[in-house]
DRENROFI-869051 format. One line per field, with one value per atom (N, C-alpha, C): residue number from 1; residue in one letter; atom name; x, y, z. Coordinates in steps of 0.1 Angstrom, whole numbers. Example, Ala and Ser with C-alpha at 12.3 -4.5 7.8 and 13.67 -1.06 7.14 Angstrom:
<pts>
num	1, 1, 1, 2, 2, 2
residuo	a, a, a, s, s, s
atomo	N, CA, C, N, CA, C
X	132, 123, 132, 128, 137, 129
Y	-57, -45, -33, -22, -11, 0
Z	78, 78, 78, 71, 71, 79
</pts>
This chain:
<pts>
num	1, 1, 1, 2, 2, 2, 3, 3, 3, 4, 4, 4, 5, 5, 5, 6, 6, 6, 7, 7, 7, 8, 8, 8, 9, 9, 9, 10, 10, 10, 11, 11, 11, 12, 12, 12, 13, 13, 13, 14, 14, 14, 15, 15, 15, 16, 16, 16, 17, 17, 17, 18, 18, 18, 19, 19, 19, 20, 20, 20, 21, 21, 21, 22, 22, 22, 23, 23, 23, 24, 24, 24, 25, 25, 25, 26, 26, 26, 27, 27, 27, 28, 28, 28, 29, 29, 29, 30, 30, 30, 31, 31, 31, 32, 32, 32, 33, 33, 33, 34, 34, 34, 35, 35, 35, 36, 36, 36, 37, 37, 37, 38, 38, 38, 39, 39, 39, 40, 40, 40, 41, 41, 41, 42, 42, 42, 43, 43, 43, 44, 44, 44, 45, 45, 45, 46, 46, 46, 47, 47, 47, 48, 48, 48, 49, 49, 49, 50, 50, 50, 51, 51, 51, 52, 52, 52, 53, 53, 53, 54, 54, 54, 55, 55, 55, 56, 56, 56, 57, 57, 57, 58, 58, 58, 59, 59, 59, 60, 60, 60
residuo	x, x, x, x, x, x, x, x, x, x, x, x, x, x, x, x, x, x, x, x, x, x, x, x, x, x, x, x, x, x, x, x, x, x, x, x, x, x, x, x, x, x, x, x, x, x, x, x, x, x, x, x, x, x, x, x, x, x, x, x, x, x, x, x, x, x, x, x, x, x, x, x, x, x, x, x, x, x, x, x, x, x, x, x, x, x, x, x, x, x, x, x, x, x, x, x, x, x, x, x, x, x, x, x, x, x, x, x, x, x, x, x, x, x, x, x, x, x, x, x, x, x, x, x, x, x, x, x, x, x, x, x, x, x, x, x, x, x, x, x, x, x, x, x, x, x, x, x, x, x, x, x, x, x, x, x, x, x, x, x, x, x, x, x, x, x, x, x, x, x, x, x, x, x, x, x, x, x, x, x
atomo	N, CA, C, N, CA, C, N, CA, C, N, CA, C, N, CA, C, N, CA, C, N, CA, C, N, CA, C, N, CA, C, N, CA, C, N, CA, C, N, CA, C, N, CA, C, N, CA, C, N, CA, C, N, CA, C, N, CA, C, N, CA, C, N, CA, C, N, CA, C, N, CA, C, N, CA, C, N, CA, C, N, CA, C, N, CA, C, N, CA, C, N, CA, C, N, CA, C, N, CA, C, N, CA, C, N, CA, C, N, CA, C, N, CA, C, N, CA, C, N, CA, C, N, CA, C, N, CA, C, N, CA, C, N, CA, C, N, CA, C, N, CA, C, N, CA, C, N, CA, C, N, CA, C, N, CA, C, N, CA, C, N, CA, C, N, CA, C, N, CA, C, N, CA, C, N, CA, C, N, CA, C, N, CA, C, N, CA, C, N, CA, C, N, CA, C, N, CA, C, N, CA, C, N, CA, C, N, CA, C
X	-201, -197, -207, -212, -223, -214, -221, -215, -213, -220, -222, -208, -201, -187, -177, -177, -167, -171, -180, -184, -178, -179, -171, -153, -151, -133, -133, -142, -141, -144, -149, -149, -144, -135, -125, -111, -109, -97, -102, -110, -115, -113, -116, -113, -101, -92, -76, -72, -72, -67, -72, -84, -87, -76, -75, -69, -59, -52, -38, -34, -40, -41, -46, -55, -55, -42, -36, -29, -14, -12, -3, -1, -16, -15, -16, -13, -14, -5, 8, 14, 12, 1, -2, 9, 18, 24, 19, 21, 25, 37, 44, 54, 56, 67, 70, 63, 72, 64, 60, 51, 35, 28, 27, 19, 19, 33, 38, 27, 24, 20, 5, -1, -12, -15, -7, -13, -12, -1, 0, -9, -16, -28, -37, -42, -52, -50, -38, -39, -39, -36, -35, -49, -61, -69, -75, -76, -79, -76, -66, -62, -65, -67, -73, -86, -94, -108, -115, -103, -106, -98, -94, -90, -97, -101, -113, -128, -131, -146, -160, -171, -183, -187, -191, -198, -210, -213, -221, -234, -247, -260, -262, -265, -264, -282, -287, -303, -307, -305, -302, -304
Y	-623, -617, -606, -605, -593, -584, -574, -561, -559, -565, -565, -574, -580, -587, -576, -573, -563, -551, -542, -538, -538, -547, -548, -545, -550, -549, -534, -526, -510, -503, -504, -499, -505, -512, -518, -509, -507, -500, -485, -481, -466, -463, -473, -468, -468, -478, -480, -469, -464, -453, -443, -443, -425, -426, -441, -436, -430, -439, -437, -424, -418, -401, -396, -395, -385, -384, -393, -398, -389, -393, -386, -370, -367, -352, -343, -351, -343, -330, -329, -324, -308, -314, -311, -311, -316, -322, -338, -342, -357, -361, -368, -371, -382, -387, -397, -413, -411, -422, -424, -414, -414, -416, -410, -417, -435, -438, -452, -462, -456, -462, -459, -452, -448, -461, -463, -466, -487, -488, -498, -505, -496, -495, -501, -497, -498, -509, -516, -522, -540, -539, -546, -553, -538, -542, -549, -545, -554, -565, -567, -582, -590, -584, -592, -597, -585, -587, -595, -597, -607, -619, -620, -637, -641, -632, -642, -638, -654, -657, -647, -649, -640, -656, -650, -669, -670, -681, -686, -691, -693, -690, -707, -713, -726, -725, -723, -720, -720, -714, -712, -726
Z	44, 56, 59, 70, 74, 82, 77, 87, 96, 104, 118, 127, 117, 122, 122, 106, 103, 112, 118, 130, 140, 142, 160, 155, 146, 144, 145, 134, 136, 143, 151, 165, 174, 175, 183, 178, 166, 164, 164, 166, 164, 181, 190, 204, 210, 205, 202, 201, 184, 180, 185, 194, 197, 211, 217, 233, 231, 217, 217, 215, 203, 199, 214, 219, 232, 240, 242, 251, 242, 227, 223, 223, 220, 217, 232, 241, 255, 250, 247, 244, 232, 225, 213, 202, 201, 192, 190, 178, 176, 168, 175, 170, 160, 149, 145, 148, 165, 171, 181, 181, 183, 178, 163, 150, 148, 145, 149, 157, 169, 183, 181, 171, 173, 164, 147, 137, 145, 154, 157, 169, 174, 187, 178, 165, 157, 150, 145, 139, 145, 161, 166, 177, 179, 180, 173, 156, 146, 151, 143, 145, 158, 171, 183, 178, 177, 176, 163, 155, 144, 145, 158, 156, 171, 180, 184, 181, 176, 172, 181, 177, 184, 190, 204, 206, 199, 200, 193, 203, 197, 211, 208, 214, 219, 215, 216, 216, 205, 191, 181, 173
</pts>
């Protein structure tokens, strides 16, 4: 596995979770479930960006 895969998942959940935290801490609190909604932003980008494939270059 090269980095460069694992890559894209972690910065896909790193932008997840910052929306979701900005968005929570408007307030400057975070709550229970806000945390919830943050850890679940993140963990869901994951899993998008690891179940679809990188295309592939036909040229190659």
């Amino acid at each position: 596995m090269k980095i460069s895969s694992i890559a894209k998942s972690i910065v896909s959940g790193l932008a997840a979770g910052s929306a979701a935290a900005v968005t929570a801490a408007q307030d400057n609190v975070i709550t229970t479930g806000e945390g919830v909604t943050i850890v679940l932003a993140v963990l869901t980008a994951w899993g998008i960006t690891f179940a679809v494939p990188n295309r592939t270059n036909p040229d190659a």
